[in-house]
C-alpha positions in Angstrom: 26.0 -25.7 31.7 27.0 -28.8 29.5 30.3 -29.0 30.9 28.2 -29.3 34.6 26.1 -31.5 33.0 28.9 -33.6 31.9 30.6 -33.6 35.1 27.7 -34.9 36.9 26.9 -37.6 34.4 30.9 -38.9 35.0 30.5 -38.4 39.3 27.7 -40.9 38.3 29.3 -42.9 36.0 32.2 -43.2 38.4 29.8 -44.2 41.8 27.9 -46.6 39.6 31.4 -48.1 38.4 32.8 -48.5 42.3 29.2 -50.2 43.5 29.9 -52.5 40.0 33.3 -52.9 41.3 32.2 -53.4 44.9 29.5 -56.4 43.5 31.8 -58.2 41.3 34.9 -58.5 44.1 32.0 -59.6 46.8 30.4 -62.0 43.8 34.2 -63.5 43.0 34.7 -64.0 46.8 31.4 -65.5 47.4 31.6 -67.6 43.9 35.2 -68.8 45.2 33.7 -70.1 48.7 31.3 -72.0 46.3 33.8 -73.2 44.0 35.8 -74.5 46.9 33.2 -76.6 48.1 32.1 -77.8 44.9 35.5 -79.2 44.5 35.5 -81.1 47.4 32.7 -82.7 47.0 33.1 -83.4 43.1 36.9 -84.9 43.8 35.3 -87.4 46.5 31.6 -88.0 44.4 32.4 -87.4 41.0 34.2 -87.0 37.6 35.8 -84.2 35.7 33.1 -84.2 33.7 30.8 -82.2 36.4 33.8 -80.0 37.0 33.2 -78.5 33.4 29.6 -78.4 34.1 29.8 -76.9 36.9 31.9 -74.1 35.7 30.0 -73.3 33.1 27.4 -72.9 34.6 28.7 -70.7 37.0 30.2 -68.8 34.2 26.4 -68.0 32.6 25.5 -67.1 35.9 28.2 -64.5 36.1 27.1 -63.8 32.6 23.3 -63.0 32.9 24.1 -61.4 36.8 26.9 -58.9 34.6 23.9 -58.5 31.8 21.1 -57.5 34.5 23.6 -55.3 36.2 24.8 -53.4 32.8 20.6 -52.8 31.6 20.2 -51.1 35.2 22.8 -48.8 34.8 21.6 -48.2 31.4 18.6 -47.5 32.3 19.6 -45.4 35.5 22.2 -43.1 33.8 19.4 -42.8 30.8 16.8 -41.6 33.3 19.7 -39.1 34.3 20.1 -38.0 30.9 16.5 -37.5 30.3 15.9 -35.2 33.2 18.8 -33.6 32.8 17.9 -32.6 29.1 14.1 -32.0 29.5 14.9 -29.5 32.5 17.3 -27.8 30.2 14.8 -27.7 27.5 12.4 -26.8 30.0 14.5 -23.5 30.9 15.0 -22.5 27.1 11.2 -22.8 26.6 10.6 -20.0 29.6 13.1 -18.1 28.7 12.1 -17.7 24.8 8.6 -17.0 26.6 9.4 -14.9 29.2 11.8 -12.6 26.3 8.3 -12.7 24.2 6.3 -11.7 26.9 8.9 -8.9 27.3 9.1 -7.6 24.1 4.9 -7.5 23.8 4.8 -5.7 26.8 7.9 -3.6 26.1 5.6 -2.6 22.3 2.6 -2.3 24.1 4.1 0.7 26.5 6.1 2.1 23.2 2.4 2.5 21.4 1.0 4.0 24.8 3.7 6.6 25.4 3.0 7.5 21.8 0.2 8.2 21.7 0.2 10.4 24.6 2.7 12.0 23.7 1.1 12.4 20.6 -2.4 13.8 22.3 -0.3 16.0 24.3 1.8 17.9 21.1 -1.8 18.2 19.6 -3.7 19.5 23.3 -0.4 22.3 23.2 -0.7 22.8 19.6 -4.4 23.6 19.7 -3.8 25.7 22.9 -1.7 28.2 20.4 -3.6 28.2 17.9 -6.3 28.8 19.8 -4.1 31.5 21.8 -3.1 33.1 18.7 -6.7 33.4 17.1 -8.3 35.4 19.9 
């Protein structure tokens, strides 16, 4: 059960990483087109000064985007966790009361057969005595 449990926490992992993967290369592609631009327009307008500006900013873009991107799949993979643990806790709980139940049951037809088979020994019992007086 673990080792399922396991396994479908990694086949997550592993989507999650490829859509990561996915983002970033489309995010580098799109942040290069930008870049590209911004050059053009910096080497004709401005100085090198912006250039560093520029970049850094784009770089605490990346940052907080890489940031946001990590707490989701924190949180998604969490969630997955959760569920994963309260259903199996869920199933140990029914089965510790369904073995209860069981066993209650299971007593309660001991103590019945008992004591008919009890009432029975005495019913035959009083038969021969009776038999054996008259």
């Amino acid at each position: 059960m673990r080792a399922k449990q396991r396994l479908f926490v990694i086949q997550i992992l592993v989507h999650l990483i490829h859509i990561i993967l996915v983002l970033v290369l489309e995010l580098l592609k799109f942040l290069q087109k930008n870049q590209k631009m911004m050059n053009l327009t910096i080497q004709k307008n401005q100085k090198m000064m912006n250039l560093t500006i520029q970049k850094r900013i784009l770089q605490m873009m990346i940052l907080t985007i890489q940031k946001k991107i990590l707490q989701k799949m924190n949180l998604i993979i969490q969630k997955m966790i959760l569920q994963k643990m309260n259903l199996t806790i869920q199933k140990r709980i029914l089965q510790m009361m369904n073995l209860t139940i069981q066993k209650r049951i299971l007593q309660k037809m001991l103590q019945e057969n008992r004591k008919g088979i009890l009432l029975m020994v005495l019913q035959e019992n009083r038969k021969k005595i009776l038999q054996t007086i008259l």
